[in-house]
VOGU-3710 file (C-alpha; in Angstrom, 3 decimals, decimal comma):
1> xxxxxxxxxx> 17,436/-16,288/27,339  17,654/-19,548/29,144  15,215/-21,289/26,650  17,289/-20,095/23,948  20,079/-21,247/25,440  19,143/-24,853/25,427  18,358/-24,863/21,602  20,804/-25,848/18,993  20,609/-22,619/16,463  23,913/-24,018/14,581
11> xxxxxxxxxx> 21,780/-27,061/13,418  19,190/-25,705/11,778  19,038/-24,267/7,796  18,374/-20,637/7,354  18,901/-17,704/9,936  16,843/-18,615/12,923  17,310/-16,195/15,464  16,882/-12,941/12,560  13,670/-15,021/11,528  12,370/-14,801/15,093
21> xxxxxxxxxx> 13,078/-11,337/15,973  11,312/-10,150/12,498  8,373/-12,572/13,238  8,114/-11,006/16,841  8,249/-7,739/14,865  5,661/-8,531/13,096  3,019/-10,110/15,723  4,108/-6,683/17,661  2,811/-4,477/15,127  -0,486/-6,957/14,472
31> xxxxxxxxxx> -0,906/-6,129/18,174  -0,199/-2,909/18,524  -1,679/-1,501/15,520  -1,115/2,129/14,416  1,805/3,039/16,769  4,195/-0,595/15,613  2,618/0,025/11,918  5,075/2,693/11,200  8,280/0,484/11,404  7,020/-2,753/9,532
41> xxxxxxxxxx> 5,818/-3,576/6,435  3,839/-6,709/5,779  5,935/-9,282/4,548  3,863/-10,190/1,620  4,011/-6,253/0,445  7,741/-6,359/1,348  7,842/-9,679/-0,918  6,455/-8,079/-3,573  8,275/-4,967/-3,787  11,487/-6,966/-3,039
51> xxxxxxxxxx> 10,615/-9,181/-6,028  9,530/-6,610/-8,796  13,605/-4,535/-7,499  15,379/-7,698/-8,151  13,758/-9,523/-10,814  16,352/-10,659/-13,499  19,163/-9,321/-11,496  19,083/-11,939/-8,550  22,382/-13,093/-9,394  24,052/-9,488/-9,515
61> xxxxxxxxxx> 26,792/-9,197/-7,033  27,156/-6,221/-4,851  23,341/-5,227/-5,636  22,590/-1,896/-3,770  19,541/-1,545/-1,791  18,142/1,655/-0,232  14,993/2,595/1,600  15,320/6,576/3,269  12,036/5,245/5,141  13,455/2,212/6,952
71> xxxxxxxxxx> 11,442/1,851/9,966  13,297/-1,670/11,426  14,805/-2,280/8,234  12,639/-5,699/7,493  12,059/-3,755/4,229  15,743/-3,581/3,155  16,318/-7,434/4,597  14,134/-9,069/2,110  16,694/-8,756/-0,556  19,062/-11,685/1,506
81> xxxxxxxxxx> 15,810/-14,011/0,668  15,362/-13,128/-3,255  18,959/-12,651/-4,039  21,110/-15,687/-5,280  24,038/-13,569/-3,971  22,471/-12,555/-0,527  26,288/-11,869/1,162  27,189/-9,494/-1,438  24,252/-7,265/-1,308  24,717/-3,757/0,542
91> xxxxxxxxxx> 22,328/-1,942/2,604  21,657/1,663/2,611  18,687/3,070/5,459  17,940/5,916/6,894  15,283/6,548/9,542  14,123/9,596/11,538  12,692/7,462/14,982  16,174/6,500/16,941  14,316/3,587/18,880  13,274/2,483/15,658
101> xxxxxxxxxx> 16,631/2,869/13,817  18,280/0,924/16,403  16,015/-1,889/15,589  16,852/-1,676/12,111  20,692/-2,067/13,765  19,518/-5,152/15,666  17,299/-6,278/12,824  20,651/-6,246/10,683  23,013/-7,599/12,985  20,547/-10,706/14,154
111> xxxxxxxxxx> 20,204/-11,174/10,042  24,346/-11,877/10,137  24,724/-8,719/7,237  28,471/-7,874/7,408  29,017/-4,577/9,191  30,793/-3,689/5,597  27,084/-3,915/3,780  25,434/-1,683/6,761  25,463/1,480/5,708  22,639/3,159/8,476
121> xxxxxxxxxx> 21,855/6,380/9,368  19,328/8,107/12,226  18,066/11,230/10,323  15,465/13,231/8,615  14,993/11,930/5,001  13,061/15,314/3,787  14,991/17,678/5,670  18,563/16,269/4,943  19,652/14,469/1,797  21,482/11,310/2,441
131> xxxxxxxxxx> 23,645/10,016/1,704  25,472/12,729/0,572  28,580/11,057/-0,481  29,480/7,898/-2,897  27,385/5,827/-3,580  24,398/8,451/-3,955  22,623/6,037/-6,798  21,339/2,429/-6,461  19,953/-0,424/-7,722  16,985/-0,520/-5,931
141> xxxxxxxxxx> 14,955/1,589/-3,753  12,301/0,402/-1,417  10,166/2,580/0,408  6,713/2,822/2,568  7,118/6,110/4,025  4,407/7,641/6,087  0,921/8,673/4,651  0,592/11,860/4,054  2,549/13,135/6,791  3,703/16,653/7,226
151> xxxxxxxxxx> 6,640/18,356/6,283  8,211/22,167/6,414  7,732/22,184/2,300  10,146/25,732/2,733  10,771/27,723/-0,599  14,300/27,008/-0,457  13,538/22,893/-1,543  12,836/24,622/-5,104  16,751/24,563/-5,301  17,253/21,324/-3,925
161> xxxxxxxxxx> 18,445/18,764/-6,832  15,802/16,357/-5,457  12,722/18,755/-6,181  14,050/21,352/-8,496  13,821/19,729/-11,412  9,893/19,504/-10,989  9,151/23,183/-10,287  6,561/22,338/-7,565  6,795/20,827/-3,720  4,383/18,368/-2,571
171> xxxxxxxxxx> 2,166/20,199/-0,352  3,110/21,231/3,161  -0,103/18,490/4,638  0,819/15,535/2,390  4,734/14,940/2,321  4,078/11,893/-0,347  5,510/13,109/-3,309  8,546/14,586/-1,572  9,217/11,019/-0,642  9,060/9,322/-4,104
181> xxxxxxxxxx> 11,162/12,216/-5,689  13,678/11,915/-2,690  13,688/8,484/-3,520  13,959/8,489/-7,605  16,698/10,851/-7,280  18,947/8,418/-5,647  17,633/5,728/-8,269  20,573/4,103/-10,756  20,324/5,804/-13,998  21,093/2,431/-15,742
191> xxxxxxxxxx> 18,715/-0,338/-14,570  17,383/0,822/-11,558  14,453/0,241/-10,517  12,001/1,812/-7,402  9,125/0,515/-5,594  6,979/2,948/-3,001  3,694/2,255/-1,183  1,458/5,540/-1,177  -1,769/6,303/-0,529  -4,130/6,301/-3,806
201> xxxxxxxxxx> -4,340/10,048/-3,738  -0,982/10,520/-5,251  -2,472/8,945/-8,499  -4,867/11,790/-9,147  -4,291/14,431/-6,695  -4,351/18,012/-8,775  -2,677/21,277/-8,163  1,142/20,762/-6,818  0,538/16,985/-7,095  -0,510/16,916/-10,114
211> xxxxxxxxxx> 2,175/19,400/-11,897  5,098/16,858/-10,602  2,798/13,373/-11,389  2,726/15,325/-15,041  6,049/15,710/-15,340  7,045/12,284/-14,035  5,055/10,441/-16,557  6,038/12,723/-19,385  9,880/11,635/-18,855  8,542/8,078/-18,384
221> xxxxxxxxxx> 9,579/7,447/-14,772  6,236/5,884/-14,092  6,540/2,490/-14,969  3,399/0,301/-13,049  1,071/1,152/-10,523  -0,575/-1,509/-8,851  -3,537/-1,371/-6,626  -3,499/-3,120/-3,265  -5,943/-4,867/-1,213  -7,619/-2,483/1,973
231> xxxxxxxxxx> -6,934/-3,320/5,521  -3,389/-5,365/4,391  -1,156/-2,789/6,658  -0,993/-2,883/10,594  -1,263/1,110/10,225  -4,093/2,132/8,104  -7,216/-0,072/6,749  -7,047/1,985/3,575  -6,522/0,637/0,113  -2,906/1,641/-1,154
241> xxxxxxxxxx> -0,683/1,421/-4,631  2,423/0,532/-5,387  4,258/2,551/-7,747  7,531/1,108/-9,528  9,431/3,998/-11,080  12,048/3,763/-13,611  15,080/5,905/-15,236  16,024/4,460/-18,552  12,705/3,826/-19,961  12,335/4,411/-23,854
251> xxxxxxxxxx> 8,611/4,710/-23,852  6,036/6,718/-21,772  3,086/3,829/-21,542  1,992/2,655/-17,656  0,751/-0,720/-16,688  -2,191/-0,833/-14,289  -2,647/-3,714/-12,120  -5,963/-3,644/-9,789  -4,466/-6,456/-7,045  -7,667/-4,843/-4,854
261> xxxxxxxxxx> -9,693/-8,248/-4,328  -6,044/-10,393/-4,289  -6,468/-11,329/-0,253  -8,054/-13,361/2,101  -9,874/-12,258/4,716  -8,210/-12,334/8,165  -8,767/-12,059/11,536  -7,665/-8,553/11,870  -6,232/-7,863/8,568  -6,446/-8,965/5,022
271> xxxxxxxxxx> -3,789/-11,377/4,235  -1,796/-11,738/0,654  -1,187/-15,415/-0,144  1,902/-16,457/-2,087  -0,557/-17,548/-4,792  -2,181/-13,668/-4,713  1,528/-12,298/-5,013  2,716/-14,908/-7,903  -0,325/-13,449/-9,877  0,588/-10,124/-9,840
281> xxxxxxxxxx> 4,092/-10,737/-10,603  3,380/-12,999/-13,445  0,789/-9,909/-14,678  4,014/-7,105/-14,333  6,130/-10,031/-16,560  4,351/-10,291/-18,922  3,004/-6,633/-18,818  -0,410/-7,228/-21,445  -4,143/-6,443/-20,371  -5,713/-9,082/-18,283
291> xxxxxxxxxx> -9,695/-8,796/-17,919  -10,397/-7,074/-15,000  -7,143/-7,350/-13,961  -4,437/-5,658/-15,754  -4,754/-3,268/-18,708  -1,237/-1,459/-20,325  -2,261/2,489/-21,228  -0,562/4,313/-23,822  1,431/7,767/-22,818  -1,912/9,054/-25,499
301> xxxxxxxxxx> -4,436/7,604/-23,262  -2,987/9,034/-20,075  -3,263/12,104/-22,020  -6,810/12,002/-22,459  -7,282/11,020/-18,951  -5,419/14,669/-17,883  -2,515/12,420/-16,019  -4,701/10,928/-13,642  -3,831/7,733/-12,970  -6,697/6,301/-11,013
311> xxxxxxxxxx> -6,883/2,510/-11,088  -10,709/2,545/-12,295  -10,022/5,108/-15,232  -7,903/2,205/-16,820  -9,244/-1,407/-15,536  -12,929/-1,907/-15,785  -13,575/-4,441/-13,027  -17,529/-4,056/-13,162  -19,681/-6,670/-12,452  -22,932/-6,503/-14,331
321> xxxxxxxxxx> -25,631/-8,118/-12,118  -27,776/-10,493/-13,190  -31,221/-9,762/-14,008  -34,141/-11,918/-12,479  -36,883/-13,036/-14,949  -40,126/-11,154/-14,535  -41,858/-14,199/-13,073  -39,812/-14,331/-10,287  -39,930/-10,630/-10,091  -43,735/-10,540/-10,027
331> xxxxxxxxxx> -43,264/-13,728/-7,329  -40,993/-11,921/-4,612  -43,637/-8,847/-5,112  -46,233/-10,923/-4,310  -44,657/-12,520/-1,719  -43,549/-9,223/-0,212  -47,528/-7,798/-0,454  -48,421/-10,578/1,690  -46,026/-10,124/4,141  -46,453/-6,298/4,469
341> xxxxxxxxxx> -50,910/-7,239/4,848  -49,689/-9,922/7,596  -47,605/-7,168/9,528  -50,335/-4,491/8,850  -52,912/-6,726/10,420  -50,817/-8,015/13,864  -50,170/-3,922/13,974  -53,751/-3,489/14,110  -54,490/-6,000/16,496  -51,731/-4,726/19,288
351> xxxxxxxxxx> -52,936/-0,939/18,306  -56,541/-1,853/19,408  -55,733/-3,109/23,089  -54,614/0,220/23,645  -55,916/2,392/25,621  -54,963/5,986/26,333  -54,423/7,009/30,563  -56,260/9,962/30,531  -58,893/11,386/28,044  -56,188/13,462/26,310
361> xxxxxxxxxx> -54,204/10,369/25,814  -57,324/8,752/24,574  -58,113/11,218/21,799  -54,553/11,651/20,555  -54,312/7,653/20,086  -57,539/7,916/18,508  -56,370/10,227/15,970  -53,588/8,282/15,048  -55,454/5,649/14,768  -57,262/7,035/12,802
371> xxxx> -54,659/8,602/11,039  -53,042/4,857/10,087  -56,698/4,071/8,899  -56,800/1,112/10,782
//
């Protein structure tokens, strides 16, 4: 506090002291791995899925934001660096951790968001809708809830307006859909627009999972899935996807972006460079197929494919190897004969200066000896 006290913050563009606590946020959950993963998304996923909710609405006043899965919030507080109207957006979070909501508190207070736009609350997302009173709909909602967590999945959901209208619960060991329906349900009718990070299963998952992934893309909520790189998230190293789900579409098609080999390779994690990010935004623009990148399926082709929407099934990023002429072929055989005669023949040598302790010892190395007819 006394170093901080000595620095002029008032001189300086841009929001230093809310910069530094998410940045410590941040190096704490690079650190600390799986336990600080589950409050803090990486800022270039948080970029992206803060881009994709406000593209061509930056300069909406009073744009909603909500995200049922806040963990510290630095979700949610993207939107002050990607809206043109950063004061007038409002923030809607709910988290289930009360350590972790209070850092979302912090988090929003050390951003300067005006009490008025905080609209927090320290709850269970699955168990207990919320909110529960105006506004119940926004313009965006951001999640990254926990992988395949756990939940109750109790008969009585099936009359919940959240789940009901799907006829099926996500299973009682993998709470993933339960999240993305909570989620679309309190998605703007008109122009909203959802991004959640999930685990790749969700995209071809059958039984339960695949009953409510039917009847999503058959009202055309499923807008884009796009495939991130592994080992980009402080709390698993596995690969994950970003789904963007929409309620006014007029069409049923889904654009498949495979983002998997968009990184550089870290220390500890793989990293997303601007550059990385600007290519898979520029890809969702302009929403056409992009060799080995990008490929825009008809609601007829998802058909054929039995609603599975696994990344591979619709962009073919295979790499046909190159085939060596036979000469060289022949060469490297030849060259590998020779070898395996020079190894065979120092064997032989070492194998002949032993000798066996006893005359049991002696006759059993003879044999093999013999055995290796050398």
């Amino acid at each position: 506090m006394k170093e901080l006290a000595d620095l002029d913050l008032a001189g300086h563009a841009g929001d230093m002291l809310g910069d530094a606590y998410e940045y410590l946020i941040g190096q704490f959950a690079s650190d600390s791995g799986k336990k600080a993963g589950e409050f803090y998304t990486p800022q270039p996923v948080a970029k992206l899925m803060t881009r994709i909710a406000l593209q061509g609405r930056e300069d909406r006043q009073g744009f909603s934001l909500y995200d049922p899965t806040m963990g510290s919030g630095s979700l949610l507080l993207n939107a002050k660096k990607y809206s043109n109207q950063p004061n007038t957006v409002t923030y809607y979070g709910q988290e289930l951790n009360t350590s972790t909501y209070n850092l979302a508190r912090m988090n929003m207070i050390l951003h300067a968001v005006p009490v008025e736009n905080q609209h927090l609350n320290n709850g269970d997302t699955l168990d207990a809708d919320w909110p529960d009173e105006e506004p119940t709909n926004f313009d965006g909602v951001l999640m990254n809830p926990p992988y395949s967590a756990k939940w109750s999945a109790d008969s009585g959901f099936l009359e919940d307006p959240r789940f009901s209208p799907y006829g099926k619960l996500a299973p009682k060991s993998k709470a993933d859909f339960a999240f993305l329906l909570h989620g679309f349900y309190h998605l703007k009718q008109d122009g909203g627009v959802m991004a959640i990070v999930l685990p790749h299963g969700v995209l071809f998952r059958g039984n339960a999972e695949g009953q409510i992934r039917q009847h999503l893309l058959e009202e055309g909520a499923i807008d884009t899935v796009i495939g991130l790189p592994a080992n980009i998230f402080f709390n698993t190293s596995i690969p994950t996807t970003v789904i963007i789900l929409k309620k006014d579409r007029t069409n049923r098609d889904v654009y498949f972006i495979d983002a998997s080999k968009e990184f550089d390779k870290g220390k500890n994690q793989n990293i997303m460079t601007d550059s990385h990010i600007e290519k898979i935004l520029d890809a969702y623009t302009q929403r056409r197929d992009m060799d080995k990148f990008a490929h825009l399926a008809s609601f007829e082709e998802i058909v054929e494919n039995d609603y599975n929407l696994n990344i591979p099934r619709y962009v073919d990023t295979f790499e046909e190897e190159a085939v060596a002429p036979l000469p060289d072929i022949m060469a490297d055989i030849s060259k590998t004969n020779q070898t395996i005669t020079e190894k065979s023949a120092q064997l032989e040598n070492l194998l002949k200066d032993l000798r066996g302790t006893t005359p049991e010892a002696q006759a059993e190395l003879d044999e093999f000896l013999k055995g290796l007819k050398l």
